[in-house]
Structure formats: C-alpha cells, structure tokens
C-alpha positions as CSV (number, residue, x, y, z in Angstrom):
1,X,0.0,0.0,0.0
2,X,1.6,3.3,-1.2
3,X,2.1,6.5,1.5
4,X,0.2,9.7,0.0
5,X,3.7,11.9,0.1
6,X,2.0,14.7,-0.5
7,X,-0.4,15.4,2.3
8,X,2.9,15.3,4.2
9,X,4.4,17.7,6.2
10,X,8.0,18.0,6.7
11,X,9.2,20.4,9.3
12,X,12.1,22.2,8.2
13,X,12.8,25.0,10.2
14,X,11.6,26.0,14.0
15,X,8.7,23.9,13.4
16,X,7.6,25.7,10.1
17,X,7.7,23.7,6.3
18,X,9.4,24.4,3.6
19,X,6.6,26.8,2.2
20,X,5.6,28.5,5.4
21,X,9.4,29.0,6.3
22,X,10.1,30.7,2.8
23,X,7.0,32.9,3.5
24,X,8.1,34.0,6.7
25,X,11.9,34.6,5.5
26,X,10.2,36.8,2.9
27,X,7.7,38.6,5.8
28,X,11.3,39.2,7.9
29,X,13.0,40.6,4.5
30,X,9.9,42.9,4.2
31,X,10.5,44.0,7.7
32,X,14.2,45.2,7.3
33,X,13.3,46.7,3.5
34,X,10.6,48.5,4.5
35,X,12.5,51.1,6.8
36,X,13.9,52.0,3.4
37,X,11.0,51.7,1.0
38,X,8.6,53.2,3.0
39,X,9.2,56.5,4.1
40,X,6.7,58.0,7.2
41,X,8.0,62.0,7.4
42,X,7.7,61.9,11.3
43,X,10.7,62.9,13.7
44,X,8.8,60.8,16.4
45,X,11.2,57.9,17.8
46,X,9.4,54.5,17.1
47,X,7.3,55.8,13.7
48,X,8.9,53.0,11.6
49,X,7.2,50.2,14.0
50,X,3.8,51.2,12.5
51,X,5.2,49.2,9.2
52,X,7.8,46.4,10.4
53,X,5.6,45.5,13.3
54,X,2.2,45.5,11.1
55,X,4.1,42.9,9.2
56,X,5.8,41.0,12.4
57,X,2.2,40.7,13.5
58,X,0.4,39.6,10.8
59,X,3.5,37.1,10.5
60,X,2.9,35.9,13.9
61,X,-1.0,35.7,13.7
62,X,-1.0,34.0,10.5
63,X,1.7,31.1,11.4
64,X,0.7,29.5,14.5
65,X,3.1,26.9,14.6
66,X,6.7,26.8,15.1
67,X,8.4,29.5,15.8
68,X,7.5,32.5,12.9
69,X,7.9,35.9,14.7
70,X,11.5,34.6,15.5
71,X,12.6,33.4,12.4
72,X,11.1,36.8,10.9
73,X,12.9,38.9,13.4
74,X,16.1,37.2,12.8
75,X,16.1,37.6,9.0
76,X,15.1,41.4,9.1
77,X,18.3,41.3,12.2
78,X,20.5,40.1,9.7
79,X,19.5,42.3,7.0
80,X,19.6,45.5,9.0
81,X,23.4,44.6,9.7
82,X,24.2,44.0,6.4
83,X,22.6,46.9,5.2
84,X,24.2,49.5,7.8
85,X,21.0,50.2,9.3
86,X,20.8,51.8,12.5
87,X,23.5,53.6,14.6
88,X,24.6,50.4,16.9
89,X,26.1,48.1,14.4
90,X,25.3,44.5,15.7
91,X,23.2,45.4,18.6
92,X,20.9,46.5,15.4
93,X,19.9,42.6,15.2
94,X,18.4,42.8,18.6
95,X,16.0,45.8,17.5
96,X,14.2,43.3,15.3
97,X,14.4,39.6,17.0
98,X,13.7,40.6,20.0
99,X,10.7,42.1,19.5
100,X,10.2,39.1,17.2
101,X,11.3,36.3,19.8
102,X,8.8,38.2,22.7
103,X,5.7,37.6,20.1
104,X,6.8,34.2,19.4
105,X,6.8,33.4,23.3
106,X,3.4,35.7,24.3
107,X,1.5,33.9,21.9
108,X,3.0,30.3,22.7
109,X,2.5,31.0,26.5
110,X,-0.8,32.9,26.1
111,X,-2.5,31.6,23.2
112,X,-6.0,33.4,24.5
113,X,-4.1,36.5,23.3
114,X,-4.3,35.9,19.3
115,X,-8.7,36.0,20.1
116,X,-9.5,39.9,20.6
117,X,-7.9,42.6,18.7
118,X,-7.2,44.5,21.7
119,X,-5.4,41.6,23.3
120,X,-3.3,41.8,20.3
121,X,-2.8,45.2,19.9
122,X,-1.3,44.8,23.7
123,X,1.1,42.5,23.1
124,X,2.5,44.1,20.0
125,X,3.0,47.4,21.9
126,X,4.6,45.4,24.6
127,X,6.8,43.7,21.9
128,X,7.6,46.7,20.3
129,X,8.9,48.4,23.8
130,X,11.4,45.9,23.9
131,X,12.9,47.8,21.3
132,X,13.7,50.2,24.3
133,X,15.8,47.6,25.7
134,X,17.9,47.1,23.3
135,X,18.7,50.7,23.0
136,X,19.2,51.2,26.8
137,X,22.1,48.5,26.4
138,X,23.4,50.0,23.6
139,X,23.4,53.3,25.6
140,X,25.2,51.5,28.5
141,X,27.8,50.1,25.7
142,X,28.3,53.3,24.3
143,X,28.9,54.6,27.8
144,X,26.0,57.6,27.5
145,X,25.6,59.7,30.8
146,X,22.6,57.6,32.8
147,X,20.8,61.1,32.8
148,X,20.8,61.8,29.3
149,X,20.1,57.9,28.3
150,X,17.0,57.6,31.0
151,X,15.6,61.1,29.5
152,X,15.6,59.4,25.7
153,X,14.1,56.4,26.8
154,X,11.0,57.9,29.0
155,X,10.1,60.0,26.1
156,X,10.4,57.6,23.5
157,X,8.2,55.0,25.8
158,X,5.2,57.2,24.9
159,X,5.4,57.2,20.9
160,X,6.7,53.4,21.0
161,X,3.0,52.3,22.7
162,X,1.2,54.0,20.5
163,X,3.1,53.2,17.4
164,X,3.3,49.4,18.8
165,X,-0.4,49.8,19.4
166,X,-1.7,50.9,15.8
167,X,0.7,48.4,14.2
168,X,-1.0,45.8,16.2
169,X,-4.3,46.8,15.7
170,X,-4.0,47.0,12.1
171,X,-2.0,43.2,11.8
172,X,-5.1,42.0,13.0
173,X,-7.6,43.8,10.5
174,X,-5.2,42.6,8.0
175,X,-5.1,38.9,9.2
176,X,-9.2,39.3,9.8
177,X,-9.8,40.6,6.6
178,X,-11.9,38.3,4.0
179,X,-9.1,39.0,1.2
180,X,-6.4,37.7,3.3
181,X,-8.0,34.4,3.8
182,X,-8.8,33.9,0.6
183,X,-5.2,34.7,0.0
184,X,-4.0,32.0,2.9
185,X,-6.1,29.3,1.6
186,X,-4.7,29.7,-2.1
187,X,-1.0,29.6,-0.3
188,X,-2.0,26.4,1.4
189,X,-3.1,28.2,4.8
190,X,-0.2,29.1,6.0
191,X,0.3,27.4,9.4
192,X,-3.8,27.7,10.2
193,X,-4.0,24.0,11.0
C-alpha cells in the first residue's frame, strides 16, 4: 500500500515547512526593507514600527506553529546589519528579533491573546517596547551619561506604545480581513492547522 507523500508535512525550520518557512523569510525581508521603502516624514522615535511590526504581526498571527515571529525577526536582524541600518552596528539585530522572539513566546504561553484585537494590539505594543531595551544596552555600551540615556528612553516609551499599538491593531484587521484568507487558503493556509 503506497504513503500519500503529498499530504505530508516535513518540518524544516523552528517547526515551520518548507513553504511557510520561505513565507516567513520573505515577511522578515519585508521587515528590514521597509524602513527604506517606506518613508513616514515623522521625527517621532518608534514611527517606523507602524510598518515592520504590522508585518511581524500579521507574520505571527497567521503562522501558528513553530516558531515565525522569531525566524522573521532574525532575518530582518541580519539584514539590518548587512545593510548598515541603524547607529549600533550588531546590537541593530536585537531591534528586530527581540521584538520578534517576545511575540513568538506571548502567543505560545498565552495563546487566549491571538482571540481579541485588543489583546493583540497589547502584546505588539509590549513587543515593540522591547525595542527600548535594546537601546538602553546600547546606551550602557556606548557609555551615554545615565541622565541623558534615561531622558531618551522615557520619552520615546510614549510614541513606542502607540506606534506598537496601531501596528497591532492594524496586523489584525489585516489577518481578519476576507481578502487575506482567501489569500491564505490559495497559499495552502499558511500554518492555520
């Protein structure tokens, strides 16, 4: 008696297939790009998570399996040191895996918060603060006076919820939305089973 092969499902990487780990390795490349494709004219610290965490969201929400918002976060990482971006060379990675990696965990740990869009609106602003954290270290690094770093990071807290907030809010109108399930089911669902 012959195996159907093709009902199979081979996990390749962090619990994802072939196809959903491509997907998400293109979701993480969107991520990095789109601080340069996208241009938002706002001097506000934490305006460019409206875009990279939209996408790190809907990335999230739409694989549930494995480990998406971490392999996403890791590819945009990469890409944002290879491209120069940012101002603390390799400590640039952590600005987009960590956020990535928290996601992952939230939603693994708390699955209850992938129901309500508020819930996830919460946890990408929470995600998107941990941003902060990276940038307090690099501060630290860089040896910044505690006074001046400490002043940066209190004001930038503000914009970062809100910014963390929309982004989340609008990853899960996008996931939601009747176009984007019709998409998901022509790409073979994309991690919904």
């Amino acid at each position: 008696m012959k195996e159907n092969t093709s009902r199979l499902t081979i996990n390749y990487l962090w619990g994802l297939s072939l196809k959903e780990s491509i997907a998400v390795t293109m979701l993480g490349t969107i991520m990095a790009l789109s601080k340069f494709a996208i241009r938002i004219p706002l001097d506000i610290p934490g305006h460019s998570g409206i875009v990279w965490m939209t996408v790190l969201t809907v990335c999230c929400l739409s694989f549930k399996k494995g480990r998406a918002g971490t392999l996403a976060g890791v590819v945009a990482g990469g890409l944002a040191v290879l491209l120069g971006m940012g101002h603390e060379g390799i400590l640039t990675f952590f600005k987009y895996s960590l956020p990535g990696f928290t996601m992952d965990m939230l939603f693994f740990l708390l699955p209850i918060l992938r129901k309500r869009w508020y819930c996830v609106a919460i946890t990408a602003t929470f995600c998107h603060l941990t941003k902060l954290l990276v940038n307090y270290l690099a501060g630290l690094i860089l040896n910044l006076p505690m006074s001046f770093l400490i002043l940066g990071i209190k004001v930038a807290i503000i914009s970062h919820f809100f910014f963390g907030f929309i982004a989340g809010l609008a990853g899960y109108l996008i996931t939601n939305h009747t176009l984007f399930k019709n998409v998901s089911k022509i790409l073979g669902e994309g991690g919904r089973q």
